[in-house]
C-alpha positions as semicolon CSV with decimal commas, in nm:
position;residue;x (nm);y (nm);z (nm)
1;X;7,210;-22,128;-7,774
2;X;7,081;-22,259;-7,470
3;X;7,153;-21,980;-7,272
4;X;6,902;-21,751;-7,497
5;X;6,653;-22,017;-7,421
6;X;6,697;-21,926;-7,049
7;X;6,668;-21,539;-7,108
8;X;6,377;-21,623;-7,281
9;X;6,200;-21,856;-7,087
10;X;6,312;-21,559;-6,748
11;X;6,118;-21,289;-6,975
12;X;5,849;-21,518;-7,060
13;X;5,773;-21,603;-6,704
14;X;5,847;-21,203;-6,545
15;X;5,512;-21,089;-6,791
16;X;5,328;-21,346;-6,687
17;X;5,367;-21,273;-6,271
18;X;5,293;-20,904;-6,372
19;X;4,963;-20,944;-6,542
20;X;4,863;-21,238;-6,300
21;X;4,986;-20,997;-5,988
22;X;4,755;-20,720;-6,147
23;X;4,461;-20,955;-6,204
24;X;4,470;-21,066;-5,860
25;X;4,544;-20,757;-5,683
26;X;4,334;-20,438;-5,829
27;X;4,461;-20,110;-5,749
28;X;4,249;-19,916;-5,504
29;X;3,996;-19,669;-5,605
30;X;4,095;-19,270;-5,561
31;X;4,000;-19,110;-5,302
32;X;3,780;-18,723;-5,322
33;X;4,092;-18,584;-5,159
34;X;4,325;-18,728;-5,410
35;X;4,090;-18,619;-5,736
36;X;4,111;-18,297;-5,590
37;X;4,442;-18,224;-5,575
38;X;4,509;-18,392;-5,947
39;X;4,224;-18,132;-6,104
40;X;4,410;-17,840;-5,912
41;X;4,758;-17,998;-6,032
42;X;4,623;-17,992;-6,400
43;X;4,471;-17,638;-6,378
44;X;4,822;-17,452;-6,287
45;X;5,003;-17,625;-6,541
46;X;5,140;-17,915;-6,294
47;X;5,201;-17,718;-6,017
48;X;5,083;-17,867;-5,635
49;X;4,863;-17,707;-5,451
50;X;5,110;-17,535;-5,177
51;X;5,282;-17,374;-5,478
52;X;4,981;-17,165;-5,534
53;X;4,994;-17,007;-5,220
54;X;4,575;-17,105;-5,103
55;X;4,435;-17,279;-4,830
56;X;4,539;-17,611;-4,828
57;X;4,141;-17,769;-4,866
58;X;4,072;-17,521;-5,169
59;X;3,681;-17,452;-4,988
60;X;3,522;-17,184;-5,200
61;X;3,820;-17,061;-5,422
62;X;3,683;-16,837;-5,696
63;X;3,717;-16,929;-6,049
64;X;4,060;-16,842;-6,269
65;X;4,068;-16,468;-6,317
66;X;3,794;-16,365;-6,124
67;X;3,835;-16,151;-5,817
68;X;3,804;-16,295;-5,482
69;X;3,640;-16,138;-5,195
70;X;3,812;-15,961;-4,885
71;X;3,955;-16,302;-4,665
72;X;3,879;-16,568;-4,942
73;X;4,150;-16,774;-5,059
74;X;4,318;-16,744;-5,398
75;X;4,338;-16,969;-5,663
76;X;4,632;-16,971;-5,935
77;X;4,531;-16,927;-6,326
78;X;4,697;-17,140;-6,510
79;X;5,064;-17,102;-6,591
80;X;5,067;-17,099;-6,978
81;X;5,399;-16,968;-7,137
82;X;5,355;-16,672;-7,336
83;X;5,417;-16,887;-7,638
84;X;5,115;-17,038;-7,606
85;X;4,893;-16,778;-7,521
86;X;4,736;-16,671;-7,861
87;X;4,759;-16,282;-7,928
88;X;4,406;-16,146;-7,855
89;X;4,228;-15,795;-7,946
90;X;3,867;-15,706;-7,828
91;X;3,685;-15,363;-7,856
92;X;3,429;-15,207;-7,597
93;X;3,222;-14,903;-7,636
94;X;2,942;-14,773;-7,494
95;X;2,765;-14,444;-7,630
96;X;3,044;-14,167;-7,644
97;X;3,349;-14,419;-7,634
98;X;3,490;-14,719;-7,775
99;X;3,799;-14,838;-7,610
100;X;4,056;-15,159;-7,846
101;X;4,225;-15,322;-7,616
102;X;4,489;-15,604;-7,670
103;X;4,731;-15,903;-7,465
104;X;5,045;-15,765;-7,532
105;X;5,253;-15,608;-7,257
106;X;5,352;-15,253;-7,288
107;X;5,007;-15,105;-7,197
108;X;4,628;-15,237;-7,209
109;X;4,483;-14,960;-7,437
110;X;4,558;-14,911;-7,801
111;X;4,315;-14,732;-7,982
112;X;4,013;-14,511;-7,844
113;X;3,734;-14,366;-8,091
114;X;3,519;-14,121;-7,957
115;X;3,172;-14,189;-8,134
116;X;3,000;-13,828;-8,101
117;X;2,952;-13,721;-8,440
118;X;3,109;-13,413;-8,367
119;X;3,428;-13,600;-8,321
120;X;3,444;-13,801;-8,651
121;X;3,639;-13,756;-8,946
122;X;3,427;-13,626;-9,227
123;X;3,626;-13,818;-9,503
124;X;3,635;-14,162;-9,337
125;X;3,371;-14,133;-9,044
126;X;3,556;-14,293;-8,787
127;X;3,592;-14,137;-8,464
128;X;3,861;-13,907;-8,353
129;X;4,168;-14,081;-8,180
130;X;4,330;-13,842;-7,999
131;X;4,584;-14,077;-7,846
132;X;4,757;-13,991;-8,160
133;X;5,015;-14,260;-8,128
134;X;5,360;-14,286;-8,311
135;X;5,348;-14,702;-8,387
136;X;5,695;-14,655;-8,569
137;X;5,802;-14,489;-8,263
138;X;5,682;-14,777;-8,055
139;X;5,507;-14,585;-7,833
140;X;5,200;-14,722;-7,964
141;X;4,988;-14,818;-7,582
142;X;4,894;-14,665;-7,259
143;X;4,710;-14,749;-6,887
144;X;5,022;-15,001;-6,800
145;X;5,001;-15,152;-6,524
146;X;5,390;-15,244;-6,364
147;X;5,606;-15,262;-6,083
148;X;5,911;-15,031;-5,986
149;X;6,195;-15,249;-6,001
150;X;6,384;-15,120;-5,768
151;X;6,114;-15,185;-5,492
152;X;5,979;-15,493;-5,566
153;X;6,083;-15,850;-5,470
154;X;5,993;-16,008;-5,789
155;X;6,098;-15,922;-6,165
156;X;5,833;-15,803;-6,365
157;X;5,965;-15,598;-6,650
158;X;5,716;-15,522;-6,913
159;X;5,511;-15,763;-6,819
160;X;5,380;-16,082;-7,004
161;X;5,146;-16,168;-7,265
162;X;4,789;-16,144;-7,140
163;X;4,496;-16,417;-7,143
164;X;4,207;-16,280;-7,233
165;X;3,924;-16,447;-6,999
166;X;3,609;-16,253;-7,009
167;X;3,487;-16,004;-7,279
168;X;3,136;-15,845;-7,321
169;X;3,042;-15,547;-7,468
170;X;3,171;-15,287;-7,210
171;X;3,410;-15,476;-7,009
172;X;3,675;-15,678;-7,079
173;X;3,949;-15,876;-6,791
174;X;4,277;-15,999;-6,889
175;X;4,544;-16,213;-6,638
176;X;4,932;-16,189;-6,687
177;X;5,133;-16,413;-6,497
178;X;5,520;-16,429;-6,431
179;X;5,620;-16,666;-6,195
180;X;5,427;-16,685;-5,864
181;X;5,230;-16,328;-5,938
182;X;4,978;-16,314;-6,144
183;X;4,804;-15,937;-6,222
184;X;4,400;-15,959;-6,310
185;X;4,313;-15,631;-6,505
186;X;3,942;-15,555;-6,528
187;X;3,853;-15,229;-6,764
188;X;3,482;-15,150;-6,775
189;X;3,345;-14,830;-6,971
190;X;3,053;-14,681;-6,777
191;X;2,869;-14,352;-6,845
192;X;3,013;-14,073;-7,118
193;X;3,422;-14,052;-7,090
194;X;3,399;-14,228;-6,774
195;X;3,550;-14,552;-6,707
196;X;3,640;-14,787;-6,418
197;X;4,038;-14,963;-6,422
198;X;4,055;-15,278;-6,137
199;X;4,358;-15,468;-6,107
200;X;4,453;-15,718;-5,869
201;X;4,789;-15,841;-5,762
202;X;4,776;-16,207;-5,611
203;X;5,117;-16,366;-5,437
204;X;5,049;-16,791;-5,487
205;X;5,462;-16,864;-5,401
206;X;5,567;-17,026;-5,043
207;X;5,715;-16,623;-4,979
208;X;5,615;-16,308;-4,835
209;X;5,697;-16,054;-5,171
210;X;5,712;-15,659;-5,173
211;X;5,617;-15,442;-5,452
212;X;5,547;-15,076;-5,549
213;X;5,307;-15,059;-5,863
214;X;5,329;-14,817;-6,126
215;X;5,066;-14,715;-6,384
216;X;5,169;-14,527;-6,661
217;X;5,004;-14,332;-6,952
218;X;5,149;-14,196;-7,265
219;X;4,964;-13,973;-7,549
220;X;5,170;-13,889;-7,881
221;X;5,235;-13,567;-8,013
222;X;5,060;-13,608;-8,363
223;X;5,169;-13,507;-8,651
224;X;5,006;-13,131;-8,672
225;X;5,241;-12,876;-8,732
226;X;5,109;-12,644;-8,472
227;X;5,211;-12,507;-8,178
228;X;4,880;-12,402;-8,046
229;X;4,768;-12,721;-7,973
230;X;5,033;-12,840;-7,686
231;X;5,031;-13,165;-7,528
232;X;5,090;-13,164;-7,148
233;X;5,138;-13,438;-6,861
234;X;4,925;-13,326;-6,569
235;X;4,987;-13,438;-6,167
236;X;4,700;-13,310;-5,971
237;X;4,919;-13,313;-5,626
238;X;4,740;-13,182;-5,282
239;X;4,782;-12,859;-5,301
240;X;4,804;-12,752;-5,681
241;X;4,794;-12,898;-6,037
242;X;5,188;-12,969;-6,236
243;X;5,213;-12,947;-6,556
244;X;5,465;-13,044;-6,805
245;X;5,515;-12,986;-7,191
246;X;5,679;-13,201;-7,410
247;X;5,983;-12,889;-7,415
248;X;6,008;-13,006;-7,007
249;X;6,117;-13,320;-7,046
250;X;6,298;-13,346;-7,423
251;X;6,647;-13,468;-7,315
252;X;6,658;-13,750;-7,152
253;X;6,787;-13,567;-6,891
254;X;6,494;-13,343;-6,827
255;X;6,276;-13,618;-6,631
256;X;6,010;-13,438;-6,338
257;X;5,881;-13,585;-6,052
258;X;5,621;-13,435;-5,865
259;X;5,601;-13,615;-5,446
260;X;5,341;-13,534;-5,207
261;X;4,931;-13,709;-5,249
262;X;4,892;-13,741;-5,643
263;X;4,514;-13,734;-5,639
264;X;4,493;-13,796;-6,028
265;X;4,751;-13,759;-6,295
266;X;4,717;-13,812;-6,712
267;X;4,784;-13,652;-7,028
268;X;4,584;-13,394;-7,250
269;X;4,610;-13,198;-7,528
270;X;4,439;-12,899;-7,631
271;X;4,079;-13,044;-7,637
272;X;4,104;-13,436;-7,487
273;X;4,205;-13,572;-7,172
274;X;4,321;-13,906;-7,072
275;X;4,293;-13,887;-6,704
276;X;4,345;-14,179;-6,396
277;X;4,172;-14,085;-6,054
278;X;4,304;-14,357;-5,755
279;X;4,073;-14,462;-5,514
280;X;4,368;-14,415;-5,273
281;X;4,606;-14,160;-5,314
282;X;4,962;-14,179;-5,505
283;X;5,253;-14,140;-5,345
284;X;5,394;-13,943;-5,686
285;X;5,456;-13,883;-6,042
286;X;5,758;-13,954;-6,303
287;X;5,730;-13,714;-6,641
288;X;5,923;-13,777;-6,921
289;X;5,935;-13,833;-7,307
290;X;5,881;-14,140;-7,502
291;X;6,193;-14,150;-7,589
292;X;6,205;-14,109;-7,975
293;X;6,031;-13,782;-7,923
294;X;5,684;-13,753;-8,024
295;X;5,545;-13,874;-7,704
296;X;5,445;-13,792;-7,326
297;X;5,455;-14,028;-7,079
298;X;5,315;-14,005;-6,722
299;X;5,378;-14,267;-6,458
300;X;5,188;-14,292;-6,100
301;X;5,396;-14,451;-5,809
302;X;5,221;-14,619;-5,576
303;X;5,317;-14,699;-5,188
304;X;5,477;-15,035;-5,094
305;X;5,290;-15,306;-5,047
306;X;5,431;-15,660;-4,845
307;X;5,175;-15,958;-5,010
308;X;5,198;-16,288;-4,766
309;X;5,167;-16,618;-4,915
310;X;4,806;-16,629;-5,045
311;X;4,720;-16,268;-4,997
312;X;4,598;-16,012;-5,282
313;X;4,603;-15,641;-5,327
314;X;4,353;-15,501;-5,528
315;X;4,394;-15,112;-5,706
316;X;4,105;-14,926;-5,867
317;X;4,139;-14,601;-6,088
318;X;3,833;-14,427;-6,213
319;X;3,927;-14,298;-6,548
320;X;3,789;-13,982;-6,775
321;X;3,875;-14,051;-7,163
322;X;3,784;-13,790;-7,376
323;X;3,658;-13,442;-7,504
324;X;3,739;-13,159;-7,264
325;X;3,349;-13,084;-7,206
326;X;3,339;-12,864;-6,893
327;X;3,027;-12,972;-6,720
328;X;3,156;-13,361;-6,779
329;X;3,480;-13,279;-6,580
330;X;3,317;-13,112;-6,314
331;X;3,062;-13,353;-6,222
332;X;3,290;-13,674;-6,223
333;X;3,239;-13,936;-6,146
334;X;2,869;-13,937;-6,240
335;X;2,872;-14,347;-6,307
336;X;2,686;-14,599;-6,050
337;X;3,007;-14,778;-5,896
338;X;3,252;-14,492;-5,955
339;X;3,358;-14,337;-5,668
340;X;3,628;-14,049;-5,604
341;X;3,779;-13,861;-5,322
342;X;3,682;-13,505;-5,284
343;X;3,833;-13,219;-5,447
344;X;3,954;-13,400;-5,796
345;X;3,879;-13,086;-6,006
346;X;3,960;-13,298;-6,318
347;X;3,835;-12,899;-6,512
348;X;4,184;-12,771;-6,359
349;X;4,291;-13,004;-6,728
350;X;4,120;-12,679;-6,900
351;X;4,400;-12,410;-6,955
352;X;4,288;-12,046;-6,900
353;X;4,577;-11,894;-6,986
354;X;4,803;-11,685;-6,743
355;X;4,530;-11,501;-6,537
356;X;4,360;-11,867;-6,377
357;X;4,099;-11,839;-6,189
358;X;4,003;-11,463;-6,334
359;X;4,025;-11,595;-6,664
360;X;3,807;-11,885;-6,604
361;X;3,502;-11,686;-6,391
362;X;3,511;-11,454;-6,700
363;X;3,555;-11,680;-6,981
364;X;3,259;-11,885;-6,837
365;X;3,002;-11,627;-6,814
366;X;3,147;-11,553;-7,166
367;X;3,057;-11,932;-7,279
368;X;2,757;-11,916;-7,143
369;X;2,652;-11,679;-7,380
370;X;2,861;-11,798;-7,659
371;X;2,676;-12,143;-7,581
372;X;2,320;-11,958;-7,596
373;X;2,385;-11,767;-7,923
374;X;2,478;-12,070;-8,021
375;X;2,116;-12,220;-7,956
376;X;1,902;-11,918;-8,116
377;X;2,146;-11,974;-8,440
378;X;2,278;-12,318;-8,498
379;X;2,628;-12,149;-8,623
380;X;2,922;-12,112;-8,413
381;X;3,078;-11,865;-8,627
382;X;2,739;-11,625;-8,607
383;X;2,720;-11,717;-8,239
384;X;3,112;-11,580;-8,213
385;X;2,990;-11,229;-8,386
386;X;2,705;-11,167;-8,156
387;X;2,919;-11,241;-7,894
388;X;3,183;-10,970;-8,011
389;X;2,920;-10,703;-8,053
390;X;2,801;-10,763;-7,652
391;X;3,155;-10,745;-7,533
392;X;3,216;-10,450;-7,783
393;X;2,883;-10,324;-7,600
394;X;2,976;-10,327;-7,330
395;X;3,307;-10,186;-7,326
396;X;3,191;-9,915;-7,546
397;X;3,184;-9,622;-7,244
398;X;3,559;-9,729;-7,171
399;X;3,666;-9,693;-7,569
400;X;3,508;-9,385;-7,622
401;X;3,649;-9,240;-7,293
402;X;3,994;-9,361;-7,388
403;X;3,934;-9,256;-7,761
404;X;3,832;-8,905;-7,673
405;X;4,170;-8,850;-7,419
406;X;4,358;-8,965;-7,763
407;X;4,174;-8,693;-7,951
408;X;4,250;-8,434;-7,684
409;X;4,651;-8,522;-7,654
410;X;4,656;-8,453;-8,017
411;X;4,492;-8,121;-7,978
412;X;4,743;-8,013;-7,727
413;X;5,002;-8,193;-7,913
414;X;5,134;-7,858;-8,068
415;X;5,130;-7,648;-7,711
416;X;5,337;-7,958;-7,532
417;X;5,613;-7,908;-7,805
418;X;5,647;-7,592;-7,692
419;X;5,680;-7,661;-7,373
420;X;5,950;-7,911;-7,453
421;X;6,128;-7,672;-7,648
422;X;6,069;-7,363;-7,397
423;X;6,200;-7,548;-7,093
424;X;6,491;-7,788;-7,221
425;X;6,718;-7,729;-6,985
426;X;6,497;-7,673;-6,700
427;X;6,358;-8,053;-6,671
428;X;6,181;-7,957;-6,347
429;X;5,977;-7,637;-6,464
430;X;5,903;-7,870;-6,776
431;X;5,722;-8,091;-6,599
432;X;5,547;-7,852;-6,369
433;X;5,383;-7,709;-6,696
434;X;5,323;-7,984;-6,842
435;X;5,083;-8,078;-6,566
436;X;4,923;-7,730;-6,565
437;X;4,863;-7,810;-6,913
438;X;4,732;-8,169;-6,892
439;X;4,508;-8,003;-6,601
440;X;4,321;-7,730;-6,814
441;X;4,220;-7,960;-7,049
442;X;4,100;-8,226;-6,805
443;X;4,346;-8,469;-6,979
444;X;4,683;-8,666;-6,936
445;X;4,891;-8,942;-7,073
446;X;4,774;-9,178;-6,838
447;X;4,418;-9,137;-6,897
448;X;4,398;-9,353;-7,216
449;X;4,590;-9,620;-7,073
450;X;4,343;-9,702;-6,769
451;X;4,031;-9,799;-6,991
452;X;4,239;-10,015;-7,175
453;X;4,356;-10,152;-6,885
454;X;4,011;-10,238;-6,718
455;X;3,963;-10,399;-7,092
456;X;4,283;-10,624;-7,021
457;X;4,120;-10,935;-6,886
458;X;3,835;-10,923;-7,019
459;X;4,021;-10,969;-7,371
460;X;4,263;-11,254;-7,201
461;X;3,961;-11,429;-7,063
462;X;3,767;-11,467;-7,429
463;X;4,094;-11,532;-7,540
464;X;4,127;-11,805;-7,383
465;X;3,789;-11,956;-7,374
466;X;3,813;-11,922;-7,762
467;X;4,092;-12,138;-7,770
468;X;4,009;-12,355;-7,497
469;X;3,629;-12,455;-7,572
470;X;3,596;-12,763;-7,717
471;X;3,247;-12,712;-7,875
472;X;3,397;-12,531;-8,172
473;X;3,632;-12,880;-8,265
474;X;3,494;-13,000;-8,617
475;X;3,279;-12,654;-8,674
476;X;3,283;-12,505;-8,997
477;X;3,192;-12,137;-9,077
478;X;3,195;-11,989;-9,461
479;X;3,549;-12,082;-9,605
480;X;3,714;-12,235;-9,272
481;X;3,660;-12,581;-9,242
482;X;3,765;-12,598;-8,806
483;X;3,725;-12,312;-8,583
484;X;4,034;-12,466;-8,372
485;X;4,236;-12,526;-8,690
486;X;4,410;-12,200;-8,825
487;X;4,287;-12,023;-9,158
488;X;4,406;-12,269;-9,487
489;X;4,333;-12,009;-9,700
490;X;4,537;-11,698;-9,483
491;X;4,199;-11,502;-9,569
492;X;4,115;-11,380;-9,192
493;X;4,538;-11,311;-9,171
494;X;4,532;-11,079;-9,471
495;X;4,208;-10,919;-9,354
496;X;4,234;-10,882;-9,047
497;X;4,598;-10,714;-9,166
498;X;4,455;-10,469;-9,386
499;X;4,156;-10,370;-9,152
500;X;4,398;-10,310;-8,866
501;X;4,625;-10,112;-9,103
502;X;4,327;-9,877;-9,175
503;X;4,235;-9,864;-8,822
504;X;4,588;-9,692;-8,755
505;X;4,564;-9,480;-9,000
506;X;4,224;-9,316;-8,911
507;X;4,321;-9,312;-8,483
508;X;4,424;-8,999;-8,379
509;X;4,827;-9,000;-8,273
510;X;4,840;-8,864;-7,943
511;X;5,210;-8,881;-7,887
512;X;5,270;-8,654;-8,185
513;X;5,566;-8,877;-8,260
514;X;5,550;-8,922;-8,633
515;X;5,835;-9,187;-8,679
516;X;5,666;-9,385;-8,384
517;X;5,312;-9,350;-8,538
518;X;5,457;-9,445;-8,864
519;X;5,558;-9,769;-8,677
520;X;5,304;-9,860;-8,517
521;X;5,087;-9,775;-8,892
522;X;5,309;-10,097;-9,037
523;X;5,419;-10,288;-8,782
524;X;5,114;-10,415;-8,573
525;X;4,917;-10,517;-8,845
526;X;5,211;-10,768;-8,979
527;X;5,240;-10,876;-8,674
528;X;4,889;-10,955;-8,608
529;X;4,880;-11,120;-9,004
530;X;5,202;-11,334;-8,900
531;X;5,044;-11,440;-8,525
532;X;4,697;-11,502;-8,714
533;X;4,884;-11,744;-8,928
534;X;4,916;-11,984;-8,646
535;X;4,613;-11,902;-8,425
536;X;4,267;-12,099;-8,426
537;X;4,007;-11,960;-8,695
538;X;3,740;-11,905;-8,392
539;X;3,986;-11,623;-8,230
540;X;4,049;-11,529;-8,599
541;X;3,644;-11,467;-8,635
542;X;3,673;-11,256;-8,302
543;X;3,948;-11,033;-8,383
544;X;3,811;-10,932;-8,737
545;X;3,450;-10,851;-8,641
546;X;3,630;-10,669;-8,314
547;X;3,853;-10,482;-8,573
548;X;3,531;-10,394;-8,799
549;X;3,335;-10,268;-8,543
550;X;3,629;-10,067;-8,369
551;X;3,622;-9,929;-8,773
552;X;3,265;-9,802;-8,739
553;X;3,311;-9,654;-8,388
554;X;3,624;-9,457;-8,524
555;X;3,458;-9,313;-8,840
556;X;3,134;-9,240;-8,619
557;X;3,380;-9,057;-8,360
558;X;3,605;-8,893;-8,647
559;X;3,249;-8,757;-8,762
560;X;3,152;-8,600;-8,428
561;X;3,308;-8,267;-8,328
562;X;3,549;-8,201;-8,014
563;X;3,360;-8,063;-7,793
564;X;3,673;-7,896;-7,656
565;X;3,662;-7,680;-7,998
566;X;3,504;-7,362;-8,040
567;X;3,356;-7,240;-8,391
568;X;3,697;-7,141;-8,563
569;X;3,807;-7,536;-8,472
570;X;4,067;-7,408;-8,262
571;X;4,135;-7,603;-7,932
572;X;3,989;-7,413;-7,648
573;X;4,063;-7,390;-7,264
574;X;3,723;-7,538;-7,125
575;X;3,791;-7,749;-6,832
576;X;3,722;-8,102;-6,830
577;X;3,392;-8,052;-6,591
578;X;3,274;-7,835;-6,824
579;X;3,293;-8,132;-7,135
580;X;3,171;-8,386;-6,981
């Protein structure tokens, strides 16, 4: 008992030396150098200030997620676990484009709507996405902004959970921070499709640290049926432009890489791009699939970079997001604060087919007067016929030439059976007067091949502008609801089948092989029907007012007489000087 009185009385008196100890002898008051350093503690989450990597007084640090200036010292964001960084989602737009971004890793982009009313859906009037992503697929972001493992000090995977720290109506920033990196991504949507992508990579830890970046971009496939419309991955290297199909790069196997100065890389499909210009050129490109196969995914490698305590790298990417308008592509970057090397060509994303270059210097004199028709009518579909009947114009002297050395091989059809059956065994003397023949009536097999020939490219270059033009995307005409879409109702396919099947039937046969004219009487109108079937309307238009008018020209031409003929209608032996 009395030794709990003596604990007591011990505790008793130990409190009352404390209290009168702190009475008597205040603490002292904290000194400026000392407040600083417990704000800075506070603001990374606890961390001192030579963890962050800055100068040790702090003099003129810029604020948390903003960028610093060439030679100023860095300051850490702070260090908040993904856990408790709330999931945020922000949207900015400007005339032509609206851009949803979010904070989750895998990619900063989401969702893009293009405003133009051209490009919005007519049953729910929002704006097209063509991003078309798979979200069941997973494959559901693009513009991600990571590091190549295997050449990079520090593990980054797919990133963390972003804080958003500034958003206005065109620009938004988000940081991500793992470790001692932190990543400040600054998207800003300027002018049109045009764009401008800043990131900067900051090193706070007590270590030098390597990296490589990569940016990758990924488009899906959709869900259209059709073939026409492919999806590509495009690397735009020094000397040429790559590009890869979804077929490419299937198997997992199949992965491309393009090495050499990537001056801009992306993907498009038929009518949108989603392209990245570097300020400073790539070291390379990585193509492959999505993985669960209805996606294309294009990745930009960067050079290797060695950050110092402290230091920062900053990357900027102009970026073109949208319709495939040609005068757009060829004068980016229009923006104020965009700037881009020379010789980015972002129109090489337009596909002219297998001719190039001829194709395009055609097919753009070609939509220039598609374009104007276009103007004096309002109609794209009335703008396409008046188009046709220039062309068909215009190569009317090389039809008629090449329709009247058809008319004359059927003439002489009879007298070069003859000849076949006279010299059979003597293949030589055969073909000696067989050439006598083709030379007294100024004719010869070849002669109704070459205008078709000269027509060739002509033909492949509106071919291809007609399915490469993205002014006729959304544009009705009569029954078809999309110029780029094919034919719902198969009325241009069955049409165009029976016109073409009537146009074989009235053309002379200058081969005087029945069984081969009987051929070609059935066989190349189904296979122009079954081709229609999956080709755009607009080309559909084309062919069927090409097919009508070729229709008139034959029955005019069937009406007029050979000139070759004499009175009784039998073929005569006039020379060709003498018909012309």
């Amino acid at each position: 008992m009395e030794m709990k009185h003596r604990i007591a009385l011990a505790m008793a008196l130990s409190i009352l030396i404390l209290f009168g100890y702190t009475y008597l002898v205040p603490s002292p008051e904290p000194t400026d150098d000392a407040l600083a350093e417990q704000e800075g503690g506070s603001e990374t989450g606890g961390e001192t200030g030579d963890e962050t990597g800055g100068s040790d007084d702090g003099a003129g640090a810029p604020e948390a997620g903003e960028p610093a200036q060439p030679g100023q010292p860095v300051e850490a964001s702070p260090a908040v676990p993904d856990t408790q960084i709330e999931k945020s989602e922000h949207r900015i737009a400007n005339e032509l484009l609206a851009v949803t971004v979010d904070s989750e890793p895998g990619g900063l982009i989401n969702h893009i709507e293009l405003l133009d009313d051209q490009f919005r859906n007519r049953e729910t009037n929002e704006g097209e996405d063509f991003l078309l992503f798979d979200e069941a697929a997973g494959s559901d972001k693009t513009l991600e902004f990571g590091f190549l493992a295997d050449e990079t000090d520090f593990g980054w995977g797919r990133g963390a959970r972003a804080q958003l720290v500034e958003a206005g109506d065109d620009r938004v920033r988000y940081v991500r921070r793992k470790g001692d990196v932190e990543v400040v991504e600054t998207l800003t949507l300027l002018d049109g499709y045009e764009a401008k992508y800043e990131v900067l990579v900051r090193n706070f830890g007590k270590e030098s640290v390597a990296h490589r970046v990569e940016l990758t971009t990924r488009m899906g496939l959709g869900s259209s049926s059709s073939r026409y419309d492919v999806h590509r991955a495009l690397c735009r290297a020094t000397d040429s432009l790559e590009e890869f199909t979804f077929d490419d790069v299937e198997d997992e196997e199949d992965v491309e890489k393009v090495k050499g100065g990537l001056h801009w890389f992306g993907v498009d499909s038929k009518y949108f791009l989603q392209a990245v210009i570097p300020s400073e050129t790539f070291s390379g490109c990585v193509v492959d699939s999505d993985g669960a196969g209805s996606g294309m995914v294009n990745t930009a490698i960067g050079r290797q970079i060695t950050l110092e305590p402290g230091q920062q790298k900053s990357y900027e990417f102009g970026l073109y997001l949208g319709a495939k308008i040609d005068s757009m592509l060829g004068a980016f970057p229009e923006s104020e604060g965009l700037e881009a090397a020379e010789g980015i060509a972002l129109t090489d994303a337009i596909d002219w087919g297998w001719f190039g270059a001829l194709s395009e210097y055609l097919g753009g004199m070609m939509l220039a007067l598609l374009r104007y028709f276009y103007g004096l009518t309002g109609v794209w579909g009335v703008a396409i016929i008046m188009l046709t009947v220039v062309i068909k114009l215009t190569l009317l002297p090389l039809t008629i030439k090449q329709y009247r050395s058809m008319r004359k091989m059927k003439e002489i059809n009879p007298e070069m059976q003859a000849l076949r059956e006279k010299y059979k065994d003597d293949q030589v003397k055969m073909n000696q007067e067989m050439q006598a023949l083709f030379s007294r009536h100024g004719t010869s097999p070849l002669s109704g091949c070459t205008p078709m020939l000269l027509q060739f490219p002509i033909w492949i270059a509106l071919y291809a502008m007609l399915g490469a033009v993205v002014d006729l995307y959304h544009e009705s005409f009569l029954w078809l609801p999309d110029l780029t879409q094919p034919d719902p109702y198969y009325i241009l396919p069955i049409g165009m089948g029976a016109l073409m099947f009537l146009q074989t039937s009235m053309n002379p046969n200058p081969g005087g092989d029945e069984m081969q004219a009987k051929m070609m009487k059935w066989m190349m109108p189904g296979v122009f029907v079954v081709m229609m079937l999956f080709l755009p309307s607009g080309l559909g238009v084309y062919i069927f007012a090409n097919i009508t008018l070729s229709l008139i020209q034959s029955f005019i031409q069937l009406k007029i007489p050979s000139k070759d003929k004499d009175g009784d209608g039998e073929s005569g032996d006039k020379p060709a000087g003498a018909t012309a």
